[in-house]
MIDOSE-1310 file (N, C-alpha, C; in nm, 2 decimals, decimal comma, always signed):
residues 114
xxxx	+13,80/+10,14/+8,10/+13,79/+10,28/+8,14/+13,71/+10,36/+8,04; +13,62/+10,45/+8,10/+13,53/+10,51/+8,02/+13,62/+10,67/+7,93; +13,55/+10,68/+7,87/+13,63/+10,78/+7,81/+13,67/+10,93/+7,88; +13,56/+10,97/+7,96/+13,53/+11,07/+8,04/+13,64/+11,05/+8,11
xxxx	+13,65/+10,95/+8,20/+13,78/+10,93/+8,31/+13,87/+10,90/+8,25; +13,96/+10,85/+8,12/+14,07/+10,86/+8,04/+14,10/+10,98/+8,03; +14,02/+11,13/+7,99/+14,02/+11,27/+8,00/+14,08/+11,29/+8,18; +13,98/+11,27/+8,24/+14,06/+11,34/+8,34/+14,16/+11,29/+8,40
xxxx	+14,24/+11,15/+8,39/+14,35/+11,13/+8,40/+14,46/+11,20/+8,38; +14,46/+11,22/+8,21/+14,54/+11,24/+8,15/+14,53/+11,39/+8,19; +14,43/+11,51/+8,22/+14,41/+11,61/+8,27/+14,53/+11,59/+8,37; +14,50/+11,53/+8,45/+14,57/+11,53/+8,61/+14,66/+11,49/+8,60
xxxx	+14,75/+11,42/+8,49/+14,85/+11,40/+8,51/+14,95/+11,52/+8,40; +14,92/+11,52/+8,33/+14,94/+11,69/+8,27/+14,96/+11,80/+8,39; +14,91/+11,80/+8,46/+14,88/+11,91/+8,56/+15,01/+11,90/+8,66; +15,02/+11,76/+8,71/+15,13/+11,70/+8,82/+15,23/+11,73/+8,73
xxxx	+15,23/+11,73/+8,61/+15,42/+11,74/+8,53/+15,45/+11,91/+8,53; +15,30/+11,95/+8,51/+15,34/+12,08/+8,50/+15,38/+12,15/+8,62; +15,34/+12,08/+8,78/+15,39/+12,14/+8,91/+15,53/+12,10/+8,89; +15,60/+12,00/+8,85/+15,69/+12,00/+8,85/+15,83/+12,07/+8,78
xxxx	+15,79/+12,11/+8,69/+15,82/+12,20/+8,58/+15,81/+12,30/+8,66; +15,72/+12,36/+8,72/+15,72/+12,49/+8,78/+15,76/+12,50/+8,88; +15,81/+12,42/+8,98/+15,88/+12,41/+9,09/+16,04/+12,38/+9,05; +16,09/+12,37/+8,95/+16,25/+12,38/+8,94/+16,25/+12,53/+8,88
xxxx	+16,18/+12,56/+8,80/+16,18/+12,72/+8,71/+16,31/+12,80/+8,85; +16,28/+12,79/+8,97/+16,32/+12,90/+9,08/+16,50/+12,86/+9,10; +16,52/+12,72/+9,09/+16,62/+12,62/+9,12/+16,69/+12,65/+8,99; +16,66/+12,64/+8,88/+16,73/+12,58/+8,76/+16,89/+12,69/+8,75
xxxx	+16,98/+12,65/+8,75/+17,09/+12,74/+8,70/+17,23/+12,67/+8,78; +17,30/+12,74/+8,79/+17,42/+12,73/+8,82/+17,47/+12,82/+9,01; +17,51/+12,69/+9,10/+17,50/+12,79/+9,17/+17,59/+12,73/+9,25; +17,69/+12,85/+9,38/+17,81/+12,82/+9,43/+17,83/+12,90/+9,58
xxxx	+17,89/+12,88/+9,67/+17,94/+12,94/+9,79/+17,95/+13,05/+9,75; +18,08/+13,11/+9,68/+18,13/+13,24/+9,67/+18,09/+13,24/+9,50; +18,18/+13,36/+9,45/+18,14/+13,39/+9,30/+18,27/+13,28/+9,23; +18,38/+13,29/+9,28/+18,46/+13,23/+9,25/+18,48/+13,06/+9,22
xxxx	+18,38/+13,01/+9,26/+18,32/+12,83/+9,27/+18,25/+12,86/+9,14; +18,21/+12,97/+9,06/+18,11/+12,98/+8,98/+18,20/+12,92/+8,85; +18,34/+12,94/+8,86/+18,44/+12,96/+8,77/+18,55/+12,82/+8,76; +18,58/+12,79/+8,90/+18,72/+12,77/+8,92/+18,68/+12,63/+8,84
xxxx	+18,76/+12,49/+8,85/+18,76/+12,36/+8,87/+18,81/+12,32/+9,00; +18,83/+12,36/+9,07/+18,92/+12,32/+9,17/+18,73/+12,32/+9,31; +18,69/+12,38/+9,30/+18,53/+12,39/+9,37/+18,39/+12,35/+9,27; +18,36/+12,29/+9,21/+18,22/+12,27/+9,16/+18,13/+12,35/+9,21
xxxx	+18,04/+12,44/+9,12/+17,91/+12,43/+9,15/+17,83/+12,39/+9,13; +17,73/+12,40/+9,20/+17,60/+12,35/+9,18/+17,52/+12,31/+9,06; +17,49/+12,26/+8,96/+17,43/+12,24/+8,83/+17,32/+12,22/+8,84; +17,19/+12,22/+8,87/+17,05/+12,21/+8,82/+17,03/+12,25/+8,69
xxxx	+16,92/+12,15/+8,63/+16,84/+12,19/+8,47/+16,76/+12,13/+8,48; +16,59/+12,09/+8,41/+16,51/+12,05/+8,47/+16,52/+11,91/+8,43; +16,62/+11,80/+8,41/+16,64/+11,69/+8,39/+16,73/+11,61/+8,50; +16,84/+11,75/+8,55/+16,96/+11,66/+8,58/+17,05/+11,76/+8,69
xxxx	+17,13/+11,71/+8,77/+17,20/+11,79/+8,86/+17,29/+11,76/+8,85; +17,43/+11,83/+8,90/+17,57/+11,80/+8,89/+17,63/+11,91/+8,99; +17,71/+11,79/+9,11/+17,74/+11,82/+9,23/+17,88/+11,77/+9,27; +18,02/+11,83/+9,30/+18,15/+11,77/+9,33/+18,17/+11,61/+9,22
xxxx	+18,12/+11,51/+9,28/+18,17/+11,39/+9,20/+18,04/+11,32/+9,15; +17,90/+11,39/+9,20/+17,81/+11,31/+9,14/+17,75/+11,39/+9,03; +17,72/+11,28/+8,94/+17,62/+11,32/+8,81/+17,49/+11,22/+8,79; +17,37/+11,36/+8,83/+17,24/+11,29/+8,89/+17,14/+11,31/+8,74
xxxx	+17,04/+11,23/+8,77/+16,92/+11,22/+8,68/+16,84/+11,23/+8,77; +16,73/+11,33/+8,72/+16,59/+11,39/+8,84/+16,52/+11,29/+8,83; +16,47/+11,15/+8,88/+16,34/+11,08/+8,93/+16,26/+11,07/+8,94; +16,25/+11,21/+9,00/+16,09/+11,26/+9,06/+16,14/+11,43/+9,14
xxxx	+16,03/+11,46/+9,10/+16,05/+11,63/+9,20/+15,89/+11,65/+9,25; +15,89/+11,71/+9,28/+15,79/+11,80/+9,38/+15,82/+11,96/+9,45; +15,72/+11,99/+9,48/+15,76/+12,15/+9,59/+15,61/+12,10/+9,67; +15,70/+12,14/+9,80/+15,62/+12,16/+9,90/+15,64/+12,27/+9,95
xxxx	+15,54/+12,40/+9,96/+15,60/+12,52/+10,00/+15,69/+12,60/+9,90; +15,76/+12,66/+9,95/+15,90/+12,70/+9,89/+16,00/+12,60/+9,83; +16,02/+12,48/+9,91/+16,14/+12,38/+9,92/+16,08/+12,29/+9,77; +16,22/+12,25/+9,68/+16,19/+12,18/+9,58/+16,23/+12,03/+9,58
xxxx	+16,19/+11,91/+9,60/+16,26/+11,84/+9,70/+16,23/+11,72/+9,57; +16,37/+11,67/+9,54/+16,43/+11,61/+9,43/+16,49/+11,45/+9,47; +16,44/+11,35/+9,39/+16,50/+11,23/+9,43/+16,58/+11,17/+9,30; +16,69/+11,17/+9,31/+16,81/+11,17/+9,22/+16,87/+11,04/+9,22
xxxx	+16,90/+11,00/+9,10/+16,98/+10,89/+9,05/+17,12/+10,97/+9,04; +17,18/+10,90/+9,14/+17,33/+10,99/+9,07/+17,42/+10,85/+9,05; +17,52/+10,90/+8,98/+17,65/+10,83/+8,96/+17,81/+10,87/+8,98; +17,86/+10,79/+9,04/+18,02/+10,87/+9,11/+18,11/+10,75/+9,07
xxxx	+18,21/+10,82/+9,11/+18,34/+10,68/+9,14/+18,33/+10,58/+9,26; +18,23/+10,64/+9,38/+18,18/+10,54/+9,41/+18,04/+10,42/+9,39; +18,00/+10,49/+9,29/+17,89/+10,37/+9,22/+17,78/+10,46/+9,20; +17,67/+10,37/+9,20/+17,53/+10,43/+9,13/+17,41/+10,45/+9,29
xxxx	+17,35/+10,54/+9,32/+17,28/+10,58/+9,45/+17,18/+10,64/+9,42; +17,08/+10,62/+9,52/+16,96/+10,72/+9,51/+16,96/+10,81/+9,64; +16,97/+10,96/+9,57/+17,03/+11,06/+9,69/+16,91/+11,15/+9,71; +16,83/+11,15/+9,79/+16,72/+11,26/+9,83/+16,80/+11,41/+9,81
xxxx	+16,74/+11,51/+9,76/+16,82/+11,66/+9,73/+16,70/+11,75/+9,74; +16,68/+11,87/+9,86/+16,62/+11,92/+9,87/+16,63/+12,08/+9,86; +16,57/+12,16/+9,77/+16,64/+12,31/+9,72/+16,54/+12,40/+9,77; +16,58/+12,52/+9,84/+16,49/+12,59/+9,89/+16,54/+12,73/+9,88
xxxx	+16,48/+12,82/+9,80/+16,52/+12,94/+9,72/+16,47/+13,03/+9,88; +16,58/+13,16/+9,87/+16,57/+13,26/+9,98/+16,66/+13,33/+9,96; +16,58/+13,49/+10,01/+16,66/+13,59/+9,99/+16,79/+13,59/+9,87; +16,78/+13,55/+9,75/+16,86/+13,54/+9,62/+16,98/+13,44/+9,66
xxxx	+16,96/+13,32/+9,78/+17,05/+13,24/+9,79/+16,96/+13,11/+9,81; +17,03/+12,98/+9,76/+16,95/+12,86/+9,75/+16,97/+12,76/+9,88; +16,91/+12,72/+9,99/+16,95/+12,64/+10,09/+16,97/+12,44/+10,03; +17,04/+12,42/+10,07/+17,11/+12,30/+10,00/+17,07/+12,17/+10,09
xxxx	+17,00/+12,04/+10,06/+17,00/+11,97/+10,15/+17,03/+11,82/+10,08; +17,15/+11,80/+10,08/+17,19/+11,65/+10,02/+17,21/+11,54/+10,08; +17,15/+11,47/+10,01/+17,15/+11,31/+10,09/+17,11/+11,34/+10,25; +17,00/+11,36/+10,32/+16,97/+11,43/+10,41/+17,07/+11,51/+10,50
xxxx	+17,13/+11,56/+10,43/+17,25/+11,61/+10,55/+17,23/+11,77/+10,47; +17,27/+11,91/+10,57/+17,24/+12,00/+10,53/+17,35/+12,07/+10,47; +17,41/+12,11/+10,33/+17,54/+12,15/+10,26/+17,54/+12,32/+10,30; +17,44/+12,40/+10,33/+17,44/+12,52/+10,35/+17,38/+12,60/+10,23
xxxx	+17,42/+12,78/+10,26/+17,35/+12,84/+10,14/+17,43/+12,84/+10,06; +17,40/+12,82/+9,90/+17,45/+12,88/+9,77/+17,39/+12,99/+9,71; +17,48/+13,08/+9,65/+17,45/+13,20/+9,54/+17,42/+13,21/+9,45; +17,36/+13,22/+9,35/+17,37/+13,23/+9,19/+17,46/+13,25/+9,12
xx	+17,55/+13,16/+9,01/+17,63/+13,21/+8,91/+17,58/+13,32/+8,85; +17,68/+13,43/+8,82/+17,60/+13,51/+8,73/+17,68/+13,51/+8,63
């Protein structure tokens, strides 16, 4: 590989980490049905950080992300009591609430912890 094209690799792939990075920026935080999920143990919220998510019983590692659009659409290693899975998770920021789509099935809107 010539040197020229070792540069623009590495260009383009710098570039693709950086869509990705910028596509959680909107996601990243803590987020829940009501205010009170923000708090309790008895309800989990939502965990996003740009590594990792944490949801009711699973504790995920990010794989891969992307955005398409608005939607941030996440392929997750998670881990539970019932074992180790790869769960598709798709986050789509609106009107200051986050639309939830796990394991293709739709969880509804979430709020922002504040």
């Amino acid at each position: 590989m010539s040197f020229l094209k070792g540069v623009a690799v590495l260009a383009l792939l710098l570039a693709a980490n950086s869509v990705s990075l910028h596509a959680a920026e909107a996601v990243i935080g803590r987020w829940a049905a009501d205010p009170s999920g923000c708090s309790s143990f008895g309800s989990s919220p939502l965990i996003v950080t740009d590594s990792a998510l944490r949801w009711h019983d699973d504790a995920c590692r990010i794989a891969r992300m992307y955005k398409t659009g608005d939607t941030v659409h996440i392929q997750a290693l998670c881990w539970s009591f019932t074992g180790e899975r790869s769960v598709p998770v798709s986050l789509r920021p609106h009107g200051g609430l986050l639309a939830v789509t796990w394991d293709r099935a739709r969880r509804g809107d979430l709020k922002r912890c504040r």
